[in-house]
C-alpha positions as MATLAB code, in Angstrom:
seq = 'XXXXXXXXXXXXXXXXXXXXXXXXXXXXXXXXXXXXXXXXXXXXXXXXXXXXXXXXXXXXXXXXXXXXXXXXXXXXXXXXXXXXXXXXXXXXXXXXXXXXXXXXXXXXXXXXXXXXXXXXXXXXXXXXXXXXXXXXXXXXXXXXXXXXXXXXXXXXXXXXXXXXXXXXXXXXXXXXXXXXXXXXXXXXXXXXXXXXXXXXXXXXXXXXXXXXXXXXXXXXXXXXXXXXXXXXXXXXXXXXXXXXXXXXXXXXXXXXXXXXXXXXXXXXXXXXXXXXXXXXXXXXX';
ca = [
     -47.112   -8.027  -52.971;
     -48.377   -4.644  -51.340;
     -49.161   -6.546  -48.409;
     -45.522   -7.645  -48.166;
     -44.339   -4.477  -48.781;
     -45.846   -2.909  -46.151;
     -45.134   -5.627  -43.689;
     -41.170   -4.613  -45.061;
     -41.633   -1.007  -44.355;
     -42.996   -1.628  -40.686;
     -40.225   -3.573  -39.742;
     -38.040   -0.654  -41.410;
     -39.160    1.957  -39.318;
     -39.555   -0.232  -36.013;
     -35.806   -1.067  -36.868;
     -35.008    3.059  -36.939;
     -37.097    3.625  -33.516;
     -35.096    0.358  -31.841;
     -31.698    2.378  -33.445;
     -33.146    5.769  -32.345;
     -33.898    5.265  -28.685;
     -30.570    3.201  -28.079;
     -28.539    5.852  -29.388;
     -30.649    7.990  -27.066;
     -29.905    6.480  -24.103;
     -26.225    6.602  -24.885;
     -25.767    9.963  -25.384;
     -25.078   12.255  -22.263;
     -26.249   15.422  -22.527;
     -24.462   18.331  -20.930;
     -26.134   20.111  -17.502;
     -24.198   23.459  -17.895;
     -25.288   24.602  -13.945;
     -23.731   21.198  -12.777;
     -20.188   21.727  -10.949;
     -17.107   19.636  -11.080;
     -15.094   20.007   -7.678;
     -11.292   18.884   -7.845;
      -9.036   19.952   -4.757;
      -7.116   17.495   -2.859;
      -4.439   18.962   -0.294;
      -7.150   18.332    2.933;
      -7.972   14.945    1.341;
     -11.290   13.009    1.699;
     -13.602   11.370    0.061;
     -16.646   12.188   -2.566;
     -19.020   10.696   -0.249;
     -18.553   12.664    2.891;
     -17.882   15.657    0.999;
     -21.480   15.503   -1.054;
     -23.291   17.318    1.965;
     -21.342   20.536    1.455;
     -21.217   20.552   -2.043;
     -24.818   20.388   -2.140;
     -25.299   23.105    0.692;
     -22.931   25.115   -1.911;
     -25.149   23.894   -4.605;
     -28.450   24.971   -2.837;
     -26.915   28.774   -2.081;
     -25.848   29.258   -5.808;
     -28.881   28.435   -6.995;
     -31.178   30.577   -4.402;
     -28.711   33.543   -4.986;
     -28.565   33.429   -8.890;
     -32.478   32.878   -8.998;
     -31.855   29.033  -10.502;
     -34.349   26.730  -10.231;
     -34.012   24.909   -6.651;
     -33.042   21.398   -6.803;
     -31.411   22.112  -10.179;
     -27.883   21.475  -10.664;
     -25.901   18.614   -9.471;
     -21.843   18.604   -8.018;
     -19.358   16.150   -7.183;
     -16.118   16.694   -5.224;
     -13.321   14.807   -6.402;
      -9.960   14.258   -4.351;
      -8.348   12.223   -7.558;
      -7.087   12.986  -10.790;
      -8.957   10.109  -11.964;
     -12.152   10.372  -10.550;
     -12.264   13.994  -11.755;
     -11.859   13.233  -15.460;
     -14.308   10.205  -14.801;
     -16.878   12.833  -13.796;
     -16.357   15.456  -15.984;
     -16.503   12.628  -19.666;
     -19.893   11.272  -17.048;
     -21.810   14.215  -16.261;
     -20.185   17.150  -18.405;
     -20.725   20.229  -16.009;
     -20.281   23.507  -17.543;
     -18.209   24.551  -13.960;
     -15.499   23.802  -12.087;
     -13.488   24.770   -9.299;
     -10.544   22.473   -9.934;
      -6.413   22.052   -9.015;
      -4.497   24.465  -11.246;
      -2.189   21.094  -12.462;
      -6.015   19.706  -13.915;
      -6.827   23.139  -15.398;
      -3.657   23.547  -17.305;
      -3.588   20.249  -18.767;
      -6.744   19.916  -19.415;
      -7.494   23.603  -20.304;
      -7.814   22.881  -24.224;
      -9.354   19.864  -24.330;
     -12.428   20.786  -22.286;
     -11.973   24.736  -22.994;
     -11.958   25.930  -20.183;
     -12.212   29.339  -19.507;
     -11.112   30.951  -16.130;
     -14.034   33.333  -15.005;
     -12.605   33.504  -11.096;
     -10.312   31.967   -8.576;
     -10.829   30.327   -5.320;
      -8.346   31.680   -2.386;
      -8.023   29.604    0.355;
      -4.794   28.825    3.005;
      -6.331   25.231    3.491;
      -6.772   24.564   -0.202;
      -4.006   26.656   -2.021;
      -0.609   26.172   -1.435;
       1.481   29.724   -2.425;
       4.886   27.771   -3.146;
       6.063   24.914   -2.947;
       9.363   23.523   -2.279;
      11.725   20.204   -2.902;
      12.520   18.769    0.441;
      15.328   15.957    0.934;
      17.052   14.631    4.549;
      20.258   13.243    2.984;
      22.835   15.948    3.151;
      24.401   14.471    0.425;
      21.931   16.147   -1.985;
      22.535   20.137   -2.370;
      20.387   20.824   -5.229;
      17.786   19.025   -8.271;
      20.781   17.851  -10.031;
      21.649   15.210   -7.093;
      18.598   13.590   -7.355;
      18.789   12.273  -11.138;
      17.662    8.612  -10.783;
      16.369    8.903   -7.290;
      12.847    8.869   -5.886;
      10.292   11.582   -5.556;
       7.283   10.709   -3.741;
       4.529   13.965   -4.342;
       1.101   14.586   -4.738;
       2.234   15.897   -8.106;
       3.345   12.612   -9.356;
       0.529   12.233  -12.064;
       1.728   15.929  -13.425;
       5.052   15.428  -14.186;
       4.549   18.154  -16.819;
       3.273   20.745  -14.247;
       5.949   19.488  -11.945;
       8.505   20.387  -14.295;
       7.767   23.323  -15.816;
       5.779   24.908  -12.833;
       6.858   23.754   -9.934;
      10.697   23.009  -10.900;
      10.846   25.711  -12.719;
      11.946   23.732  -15.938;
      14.831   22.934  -14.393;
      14.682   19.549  -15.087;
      12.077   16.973  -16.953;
      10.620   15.379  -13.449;
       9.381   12.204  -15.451;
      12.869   11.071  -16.563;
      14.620   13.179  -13.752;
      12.995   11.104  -10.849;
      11.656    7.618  -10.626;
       8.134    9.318   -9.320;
       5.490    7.795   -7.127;
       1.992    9.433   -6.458;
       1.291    9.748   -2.538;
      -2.332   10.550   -1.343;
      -1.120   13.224    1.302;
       1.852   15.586    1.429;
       2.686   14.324    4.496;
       2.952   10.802    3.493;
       5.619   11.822    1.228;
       7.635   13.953    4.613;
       7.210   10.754    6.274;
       8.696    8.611    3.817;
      11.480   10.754    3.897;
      12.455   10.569    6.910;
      11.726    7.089    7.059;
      14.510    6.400    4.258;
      11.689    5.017    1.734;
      12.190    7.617   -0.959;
      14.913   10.343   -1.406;
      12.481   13.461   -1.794;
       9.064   14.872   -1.763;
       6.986   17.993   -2.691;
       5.682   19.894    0.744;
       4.317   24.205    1.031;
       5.308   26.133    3.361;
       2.983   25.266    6.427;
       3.208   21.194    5.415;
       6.993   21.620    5.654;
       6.596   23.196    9.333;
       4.610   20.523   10.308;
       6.861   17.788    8.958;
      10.170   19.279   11.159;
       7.900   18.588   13.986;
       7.307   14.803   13.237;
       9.938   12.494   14.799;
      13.360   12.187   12.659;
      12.315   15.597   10.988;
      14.153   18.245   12.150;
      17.183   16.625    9.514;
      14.436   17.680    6.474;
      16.001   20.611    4.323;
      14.426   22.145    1.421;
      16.855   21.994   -1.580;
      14.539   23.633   -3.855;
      11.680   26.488   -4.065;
       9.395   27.341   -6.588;
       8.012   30.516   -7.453;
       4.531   31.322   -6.868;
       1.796   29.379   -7.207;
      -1.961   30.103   -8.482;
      -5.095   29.932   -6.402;
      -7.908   26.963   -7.129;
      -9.171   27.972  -10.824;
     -13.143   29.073  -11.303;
     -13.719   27.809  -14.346;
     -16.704   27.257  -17.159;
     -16.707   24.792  -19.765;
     -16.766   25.837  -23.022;
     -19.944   27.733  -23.967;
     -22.435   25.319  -22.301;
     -23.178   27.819  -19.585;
     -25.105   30.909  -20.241;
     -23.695   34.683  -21.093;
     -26.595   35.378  -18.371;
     -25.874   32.477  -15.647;
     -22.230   33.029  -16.296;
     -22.784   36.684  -15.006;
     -24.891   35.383  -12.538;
     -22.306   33.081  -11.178;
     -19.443   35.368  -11.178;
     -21.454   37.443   -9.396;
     -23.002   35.421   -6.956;
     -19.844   33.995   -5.419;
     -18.012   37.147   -5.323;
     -20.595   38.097   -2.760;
     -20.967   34.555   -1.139;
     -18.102   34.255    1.460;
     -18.962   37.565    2.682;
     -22.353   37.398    2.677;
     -24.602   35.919    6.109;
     -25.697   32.648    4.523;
     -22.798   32.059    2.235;
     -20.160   32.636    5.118;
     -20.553   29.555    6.471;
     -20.432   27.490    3.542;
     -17.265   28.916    2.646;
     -15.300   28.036    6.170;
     -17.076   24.565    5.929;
     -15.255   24.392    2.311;
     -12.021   26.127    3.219;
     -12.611   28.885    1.042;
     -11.287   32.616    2.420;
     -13.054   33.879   -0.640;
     -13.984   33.893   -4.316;
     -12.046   36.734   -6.308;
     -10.997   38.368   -9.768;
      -8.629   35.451  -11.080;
      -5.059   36.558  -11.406;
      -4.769   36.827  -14.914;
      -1.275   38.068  -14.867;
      -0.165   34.940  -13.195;
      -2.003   32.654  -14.893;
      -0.734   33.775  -18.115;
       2.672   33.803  -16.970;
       1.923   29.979  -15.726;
       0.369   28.983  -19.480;
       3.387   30.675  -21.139;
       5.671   28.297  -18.872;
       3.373   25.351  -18.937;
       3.006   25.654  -23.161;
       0.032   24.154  -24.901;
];
């Protein structure tokens, strides 16, 4: 009888170790220094980008006295990939596409500790462009199609970008495009009606063959730079102080100068709180 009994409570507790170590190994803990990187108006890939987010990596970390070799990044061109990452490896920073931080802002509380400025990166408006002179304004394009980079945001497309003019996911029969001037092309081409372009993508796209017909039928007003943001509380009081501080100095400083241009960051700077604001008012919860 005691012999049975103990045999029972061995294979108890060898039952609660087997239990244990498999819900160990499906947990992922956070790694508060690791950085989630979501900008996508140059394009690429995560791949080819790795090398400069790790020379980014390397810089932070040697400038805010962090352990070398200690945090971990991934650049991510889609919306996808970047939510992929962040449920994955839960960073506790980000430098990520102001349509990401606003929709996301709550559910990962995210708190905007700096912005990234950048004419490559950011664009400052952004503007409705058509080549059918038929269509004056947003109201002759009910039922047509809108091919933008901002298809997977109709509500930031509505509120932000159209200025809540109109509700862009029963407006416009959307379609997501991988490059703005994809979208210019189609137009031209006759293959949608419409398409989301900034200022210098909209110069360009006059200069492409059949473009100089391309008329902007709608502007929006300004736009934010790339959020700097942390994750919740996982980072630090101290490391958050240290990385604020550290990358206000990096893009001006000898070794962080050239990371920056390799990035297509001008600089890191106080975020625009004002704006912002005025943004999250307009965007609601």
């Amino acid at each position: 009888m005691v012999e049975g009994q103990g045999l029972l409570r061995m294979r108890t507790i060898s039952v609660a170790v087997s239990l244990a170590m498999l819900l160990a190994a499906q947990v992922v803990y956070s790694r508060p220094r690791d950085v989630a990187i979501h900008v996508t108006r140059l394009g690429g890939n995560t791949t080819l980008a790795q090398p400069y987010v790790d020379r980014f990596l390397r810089y932070v970390e040697s400038a805010a006295g962090w352990t070398p070799l200690s945090t971990a990044g991934s650049f991510q061109i889609r919306k996808s990939g970047a939510i992929a990452y962040v449920a994955k490896a839960k960073p506790g920073i980000g430098i990520i596409e102001p349509p990401l931080y606003f929709e996301y802002r709550q559910a990962w509380q995210l708190q905007l500790v700096l912005q990234a400025e950048s004419k490559d990166l950011v664009s400052n408006r952004l503007h409705v462009v058509v080549k059918d002179p038929a269509f004056k304004g947003l109201a002759d394009l009910k039922g047509k199609r809108l091919w933008t980079m901002l298809a997977e945001h109709p509500k930031y497309l509505s509120r932000i970008v159209l200025n809540g003019q109109v509700d862009a996911a029963r407006h416009f029969v959307l379609r997501q495009v991988d490059q703005a001037m994809k979208g210019a092309r189609s137009v031209v081409r006759g293959d949608c009606d419409a398409t989301i372009l900034d200022d210098e993508q909209f110069a360009r796209a006059k200069e492409i063959e059949g473009g100089k017909n391309l008329r902007i039928i709608h502007n929006s007003s300004a736009q934010p730079a790339l959020p700097v943001v942390v994750f919740g509380s996982a980072l630090s009081t101290a490391d958050r102080a240290a990385l604020v501080k550290v990358l206000l100095e990096m893009c001006g400083s000898a070794k962080g100068a050239g990371i920056c241009k390799k990035m297509h960051i001008g600089r890191f700077a106080p975020s625009d709180t004002v704006l912002f604001n005025e943004l999250q008012k307009r965007y609601g919860e």
